[in-house]
C-alpha positions in Angstrom: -191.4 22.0 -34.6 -189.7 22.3 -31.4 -190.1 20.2 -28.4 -192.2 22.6 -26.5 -195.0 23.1 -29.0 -194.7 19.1 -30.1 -195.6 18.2 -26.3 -198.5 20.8 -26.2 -199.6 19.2 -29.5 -199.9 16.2 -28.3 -202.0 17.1 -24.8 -204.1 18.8 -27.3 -204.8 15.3 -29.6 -205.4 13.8 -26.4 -207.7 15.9 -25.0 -210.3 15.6 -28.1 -208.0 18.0 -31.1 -206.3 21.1 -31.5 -209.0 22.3 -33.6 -212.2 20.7 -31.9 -214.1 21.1 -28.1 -211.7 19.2 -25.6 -212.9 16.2 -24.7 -213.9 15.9 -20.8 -212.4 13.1 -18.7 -215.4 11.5 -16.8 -215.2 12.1 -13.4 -213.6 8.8 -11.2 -217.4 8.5 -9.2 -219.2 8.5 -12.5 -217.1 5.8 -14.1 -219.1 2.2 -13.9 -218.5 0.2 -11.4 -216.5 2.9 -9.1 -217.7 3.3 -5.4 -217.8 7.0 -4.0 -218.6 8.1 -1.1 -222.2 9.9 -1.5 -223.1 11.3 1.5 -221.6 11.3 5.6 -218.3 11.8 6.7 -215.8 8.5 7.1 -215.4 6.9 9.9 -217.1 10.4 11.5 -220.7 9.4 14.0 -222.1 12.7 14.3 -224.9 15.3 13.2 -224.7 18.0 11.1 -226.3 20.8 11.2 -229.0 22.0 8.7 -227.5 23.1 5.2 -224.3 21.4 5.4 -223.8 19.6 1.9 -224.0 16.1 1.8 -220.3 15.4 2.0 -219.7 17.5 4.7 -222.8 16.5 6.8 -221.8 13.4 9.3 -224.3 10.8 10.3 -224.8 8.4 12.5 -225.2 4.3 11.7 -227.1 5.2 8.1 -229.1 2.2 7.4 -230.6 2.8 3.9 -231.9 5.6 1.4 -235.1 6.0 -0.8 -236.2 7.9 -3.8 -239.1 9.8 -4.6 -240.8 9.7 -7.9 -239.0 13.3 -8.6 -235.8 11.5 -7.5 -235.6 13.2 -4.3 -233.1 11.1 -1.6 -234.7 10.7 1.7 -232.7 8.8 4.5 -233.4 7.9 8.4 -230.5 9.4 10.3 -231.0 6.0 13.0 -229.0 7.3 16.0 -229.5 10.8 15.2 -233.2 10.0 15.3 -234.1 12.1 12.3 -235.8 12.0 8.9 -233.5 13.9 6.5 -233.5 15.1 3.0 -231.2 16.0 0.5 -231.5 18.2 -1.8 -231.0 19.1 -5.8 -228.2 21.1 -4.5 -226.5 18.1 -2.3 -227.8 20.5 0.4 -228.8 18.3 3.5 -231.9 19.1 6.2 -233.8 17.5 8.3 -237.9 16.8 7.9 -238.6 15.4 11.0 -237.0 15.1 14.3 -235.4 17.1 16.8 -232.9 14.6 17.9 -233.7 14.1 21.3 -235.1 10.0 21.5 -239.0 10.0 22.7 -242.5 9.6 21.0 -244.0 12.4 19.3 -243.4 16.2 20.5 -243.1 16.2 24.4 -246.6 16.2 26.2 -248.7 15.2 23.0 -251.6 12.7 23.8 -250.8 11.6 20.7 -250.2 11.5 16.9 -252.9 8.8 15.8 -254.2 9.3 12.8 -256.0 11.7 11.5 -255.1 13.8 14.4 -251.6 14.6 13.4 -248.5 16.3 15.2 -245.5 18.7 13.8 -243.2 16.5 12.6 -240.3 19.2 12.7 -240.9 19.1 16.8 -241.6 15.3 16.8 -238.9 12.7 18.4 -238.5 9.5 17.4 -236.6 6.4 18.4 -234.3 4.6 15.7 -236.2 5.8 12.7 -235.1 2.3 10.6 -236.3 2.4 7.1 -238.5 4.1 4.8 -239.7 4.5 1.5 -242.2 6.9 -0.4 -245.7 6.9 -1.7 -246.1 5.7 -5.5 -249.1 7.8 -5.3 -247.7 11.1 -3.6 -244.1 12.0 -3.6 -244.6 14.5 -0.6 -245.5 11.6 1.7 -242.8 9.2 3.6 -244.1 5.5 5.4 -241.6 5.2 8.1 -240.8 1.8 10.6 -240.2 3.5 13.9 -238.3 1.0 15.3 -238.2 1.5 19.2 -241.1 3.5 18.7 -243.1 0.2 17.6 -245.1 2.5 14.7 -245.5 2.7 11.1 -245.7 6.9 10.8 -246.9 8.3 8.0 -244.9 11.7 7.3 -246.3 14.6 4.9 -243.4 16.6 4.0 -245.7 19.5 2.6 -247.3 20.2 5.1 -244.7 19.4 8.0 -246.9 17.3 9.6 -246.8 13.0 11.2 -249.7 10.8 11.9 -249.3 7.2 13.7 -250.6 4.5 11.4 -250.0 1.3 12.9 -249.2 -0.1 16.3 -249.9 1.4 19.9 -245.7 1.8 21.4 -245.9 -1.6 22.7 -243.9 -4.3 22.4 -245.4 -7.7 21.5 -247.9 -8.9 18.7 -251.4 -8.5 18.3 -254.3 -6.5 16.5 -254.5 -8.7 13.1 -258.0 -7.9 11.6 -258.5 -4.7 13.7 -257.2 -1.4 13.2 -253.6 -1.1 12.7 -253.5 1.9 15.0 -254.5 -0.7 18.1 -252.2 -3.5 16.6 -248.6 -4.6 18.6 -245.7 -5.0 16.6 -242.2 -5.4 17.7 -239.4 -3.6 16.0 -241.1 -2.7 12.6 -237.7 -2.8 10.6 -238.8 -2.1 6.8 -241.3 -1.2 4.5 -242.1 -1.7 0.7 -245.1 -1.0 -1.6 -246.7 -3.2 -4.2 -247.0 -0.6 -6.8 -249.8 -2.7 -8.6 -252.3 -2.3 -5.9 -251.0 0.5 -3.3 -250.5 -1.9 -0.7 -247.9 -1.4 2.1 -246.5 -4.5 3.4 -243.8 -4.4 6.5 -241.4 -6.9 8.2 -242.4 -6.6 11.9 -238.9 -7.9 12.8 -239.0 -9.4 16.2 -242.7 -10.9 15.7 -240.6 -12.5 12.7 -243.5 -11.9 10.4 -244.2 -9.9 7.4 -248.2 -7.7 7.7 -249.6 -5.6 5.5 -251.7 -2.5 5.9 -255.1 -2.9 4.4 -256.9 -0.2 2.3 -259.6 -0.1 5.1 -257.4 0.9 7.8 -257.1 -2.4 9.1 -253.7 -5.0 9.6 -253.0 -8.4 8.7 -249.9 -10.8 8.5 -249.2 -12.3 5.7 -246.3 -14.3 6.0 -244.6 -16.4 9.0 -245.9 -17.2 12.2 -245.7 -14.8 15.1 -243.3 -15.3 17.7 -242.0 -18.4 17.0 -238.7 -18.1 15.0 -237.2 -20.8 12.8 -237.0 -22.1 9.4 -239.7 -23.9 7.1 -242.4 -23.5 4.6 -240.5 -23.3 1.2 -242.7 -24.7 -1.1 -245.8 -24.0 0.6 -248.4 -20.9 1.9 -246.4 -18.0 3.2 -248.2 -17.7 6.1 -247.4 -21.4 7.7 -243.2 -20.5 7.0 -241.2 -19.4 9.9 -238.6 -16.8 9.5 -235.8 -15.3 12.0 -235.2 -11.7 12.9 -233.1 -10.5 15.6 -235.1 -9.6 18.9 -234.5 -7.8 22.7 -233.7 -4.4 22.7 -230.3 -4.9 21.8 -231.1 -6.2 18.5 -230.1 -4.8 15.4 -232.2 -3.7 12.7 -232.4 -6.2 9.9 -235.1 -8.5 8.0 -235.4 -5.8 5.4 -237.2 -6.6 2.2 -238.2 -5.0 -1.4 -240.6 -5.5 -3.7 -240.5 -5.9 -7.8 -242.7 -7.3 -10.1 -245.2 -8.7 -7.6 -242.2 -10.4 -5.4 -241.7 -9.6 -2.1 -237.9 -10.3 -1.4 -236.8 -10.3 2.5 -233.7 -10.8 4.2 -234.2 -13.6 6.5 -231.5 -12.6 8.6 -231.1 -15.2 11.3 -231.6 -18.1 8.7 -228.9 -16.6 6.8 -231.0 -16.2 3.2 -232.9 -14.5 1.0 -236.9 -15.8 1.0 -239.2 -14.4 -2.0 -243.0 -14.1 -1.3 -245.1 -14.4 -4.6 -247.5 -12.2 -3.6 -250.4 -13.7 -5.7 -249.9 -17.0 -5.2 -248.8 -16.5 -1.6 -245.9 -19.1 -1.6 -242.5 -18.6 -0.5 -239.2 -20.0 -1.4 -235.4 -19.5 -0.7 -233.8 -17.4 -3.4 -230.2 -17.3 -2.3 -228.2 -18.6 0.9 -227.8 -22.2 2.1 -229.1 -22.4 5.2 -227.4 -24.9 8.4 -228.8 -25.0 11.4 -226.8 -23.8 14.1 -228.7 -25.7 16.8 -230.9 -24.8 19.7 -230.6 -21.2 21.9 -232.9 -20.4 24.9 -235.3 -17.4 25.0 -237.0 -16.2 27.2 -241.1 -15.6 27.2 -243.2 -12.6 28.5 -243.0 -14.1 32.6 -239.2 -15.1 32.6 -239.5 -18.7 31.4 -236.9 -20.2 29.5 -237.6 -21.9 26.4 -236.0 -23.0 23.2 -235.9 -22.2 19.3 -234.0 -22.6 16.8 -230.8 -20.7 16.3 -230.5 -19.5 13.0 -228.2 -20.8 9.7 -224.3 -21.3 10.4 -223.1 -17.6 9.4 -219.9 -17.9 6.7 -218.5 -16.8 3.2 -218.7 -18.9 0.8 -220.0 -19.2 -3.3 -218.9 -16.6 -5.5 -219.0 -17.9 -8.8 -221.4 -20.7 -8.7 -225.3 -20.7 -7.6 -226.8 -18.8 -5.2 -228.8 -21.4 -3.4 -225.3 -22.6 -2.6 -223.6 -19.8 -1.1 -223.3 -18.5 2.7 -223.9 -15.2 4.0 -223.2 -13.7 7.0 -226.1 -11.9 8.6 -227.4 -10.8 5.7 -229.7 -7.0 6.3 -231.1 -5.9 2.9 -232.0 -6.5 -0.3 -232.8 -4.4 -3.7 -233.0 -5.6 -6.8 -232.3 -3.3 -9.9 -235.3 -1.6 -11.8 -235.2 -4.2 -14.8 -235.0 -7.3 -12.8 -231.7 -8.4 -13.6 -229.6 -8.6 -10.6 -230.1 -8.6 -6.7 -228.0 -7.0 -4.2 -227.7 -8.3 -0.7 -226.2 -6.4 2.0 -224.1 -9.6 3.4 -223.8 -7.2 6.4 -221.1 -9.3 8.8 -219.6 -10.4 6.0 -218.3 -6.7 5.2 -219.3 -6.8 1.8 -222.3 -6.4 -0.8 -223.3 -9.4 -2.6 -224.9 -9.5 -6.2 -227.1 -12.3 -8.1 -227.9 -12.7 -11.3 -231.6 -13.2 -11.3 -231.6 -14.9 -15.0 -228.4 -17.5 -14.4 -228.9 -17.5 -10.4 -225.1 -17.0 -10.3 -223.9 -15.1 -7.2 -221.0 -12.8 -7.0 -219.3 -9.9 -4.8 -220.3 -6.5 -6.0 -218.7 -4.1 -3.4 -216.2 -4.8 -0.8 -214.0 -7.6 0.0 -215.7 -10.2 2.0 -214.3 -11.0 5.8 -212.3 -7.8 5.6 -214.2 -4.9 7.8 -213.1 -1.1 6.3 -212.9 2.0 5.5 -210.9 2.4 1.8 -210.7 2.6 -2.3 -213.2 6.1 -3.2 -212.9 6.6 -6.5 -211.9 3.3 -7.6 -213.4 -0.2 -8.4 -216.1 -1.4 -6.1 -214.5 -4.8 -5.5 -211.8 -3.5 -4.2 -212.9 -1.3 -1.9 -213.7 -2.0 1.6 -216.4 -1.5 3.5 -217.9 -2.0 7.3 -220.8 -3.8 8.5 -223.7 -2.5 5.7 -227.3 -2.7 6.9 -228.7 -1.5 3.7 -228.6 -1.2 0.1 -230.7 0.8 -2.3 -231.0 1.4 -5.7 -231.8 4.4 -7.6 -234.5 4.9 -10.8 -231.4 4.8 -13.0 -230.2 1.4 -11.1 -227.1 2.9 -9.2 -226.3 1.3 -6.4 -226.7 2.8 -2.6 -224.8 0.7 0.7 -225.4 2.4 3.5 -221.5 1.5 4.7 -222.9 1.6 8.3 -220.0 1.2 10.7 -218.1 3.7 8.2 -221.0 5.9 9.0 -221.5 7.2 5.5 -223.8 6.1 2.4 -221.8 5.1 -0.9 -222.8 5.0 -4.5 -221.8 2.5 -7.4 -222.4 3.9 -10.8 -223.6 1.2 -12.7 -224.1 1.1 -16.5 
């Protein structure tokens, strides 16, 4: 045999046989544990026009993505101030927004429900989060975020409605209708697919309410306006939490639920609280939180006054137990379909965090901690770097989403 048909041999045995189908290499961002970038443009902040595919379609500061029951990906485009879609095809377009910042379509008296508006002409302000019905894939629940409104968004029939909260910004309405309540910065949204009941964080009333089956609106956990850190242990609603506030702030305070459990970011305190939502206790699920001291706020007529300051942000704990590690401004959290592990979006820390739920141990899933990026598509998530993520998802098959924020893209991790 000479040389040249020995090496051509020998491509053929490794490719599956001369004689038999060739075996097909599996693609680097379908290998386990590989980070790709899904969707957005690196390091691009921009908006693409309607039909671009996904990796050609820039957006600007992604904070998160959902799935519909069909496994449809819907994402808020936050400073593009869209609702967009994509497609079977990868094929990107917007279903709601036109991208200029305001409150409804321009010289509506209003979208309140069950009077609603077109969505495709509608405006919003920092669309933050949002997450579909379990009952009805072709409706979206949306936290408006400088809109101060939960919008309800049916997708078939291109139309919004106003659900909760009046535009302004302070607290108020529990036990009335959630269309007269005040919340302030709405950040994130999650069902409890036992009973249909939509729970949201209202982020700078550092509270977690839920919308009631008769229209009406109630907290459930924290105590409004007064940030700090108490209550594990005890009821829910006697715990104080800490979200960002002011204009300024950023979204975070975002939370999921599984299996009854409400998990939120407590982002300020630098941990993850969990809300048994039967009992109605909470506890501190991952983070070590330090107090940082005192800051001064200021209330409603320009008094100063003081709170508490939040946890002492850091990096520390891979390895050993969760309760025991430090975060760093920590945004998100999911937790895969089966249970088994959390993901925390350890957002100033640069870097996606990951718990085993049975052992409690915590390690780094994506990125490398401290060091701010753009780098490693197609190759192990732990080695890559990533930017400041707000948000991280997971799919119905458990792959992972991290909206890479300051890289202005979402990436996926394949996981097994």
């Amino acid at each position: 045999m000479n040389h040249r048909i020995l090496a051509l041999a020998l491509v053929a045995a490794a490719c599956g046989g001369a004689e038999g189908e060739p075996k097909e290499k599996v693609p680097a961002c379908e290998q386990p544990g590989n980070i790709c970038t899904w969707s957005g443009v690196p390091e691009t902040a921009m908006f693409a026009g309607e039909g671009e595919h996904r990796l050609d379609a820039p957006m600007y500061l992604p904070q998160g993505v959902a799935f519909g029951s069909d496994g449809t990906p819907y994402f808020p485009d936050f400073n593009n101030h869209r609702i967009r879609e994509v497609k079977e095809d990868g094929i990107v377009y917007t279903v709601s927004g036109t991208g200029m910042l305001g409150d409804g379509p321009i010289g509506s008296s209003g979208c309140f429900a069950p009077t609603p508006c077109d969505s495709l002409n509608s405006a919003w302000n920092h669309p933050t989060d949002l997450v579909v019905d379990p009952s009805d894939p072709n409706i979206l629940w949306v936290s408006a975020w400088h809109n101060s409104r939960i919008i309800r968004l049916d997708i078939s029939t291109n139309t919004l409605e106003w659900v909760a909260g009046t535009g302004g910004r302070q607290f108020g309405g529990d036990g009335g209708p959630a269309s007269e309540a005040i919340l302030d910065l709405p950040s994130s949204l999650a069902f409890d697919d036992r009973t249909g009941e939509l729970y949201f964080t209202d982020q700078a009333n550092h509270i977690i309410r839920r919308l009631n089956a008769d229209g009406s609106i109630e907290t459930i956990a924290g105590q409004p306006r007064a940030p700090g850190f108490s209550g594990d242990g005890g009821p829910a609603i006697d715990a104080h939490f800490h979200g960002h506030t002011d204009q300024k702030a950023d979204p975070g305070s975002k939370m999921v639920i599984h299996d009854g459990i409400l998990y939120m970011a407590d982002t300020v305190n630098g941990v993850i609280r969990a809300l048994d939502l039967d009992a109605g206790t909470i506890s501190t699920v991952a983070g070590k939180y330090t107090s940082a001291g005192e800051m001064e706020l200021m209330d409603e007529d320009g008094y100063p006054y003081m709170v508490d300051a939040g946890s002492v942000p850091g990096y520390s704990g891979d390895g050993g137990p969760a309760l025991e590690a430090v975060f760093n401004t920590p945004r998100d959290v999911a937790i895969s379909p089966d249970g088994s592990t959390m993901y925390i979006a350890d957002t100033k820390n640069s870097c996606i965090r990951s718990v085993d739920m049975a052992s409690g141990i915590i390690d780094t899933f994506a990125g490398k901690c401290g060091e701010p990026g753009f780098a490693g598509d197609k190759g192990p998530a732990s080695e890559a770097l990533v930017n400041e993520p707000f948000g991280v998802s997971v799919d119905p098959d458990g792959h992972v989403y991290i909206a890479d924020s300051l890289n202005q893209v979402i990436r996926r991790v394949v996981v097994e």
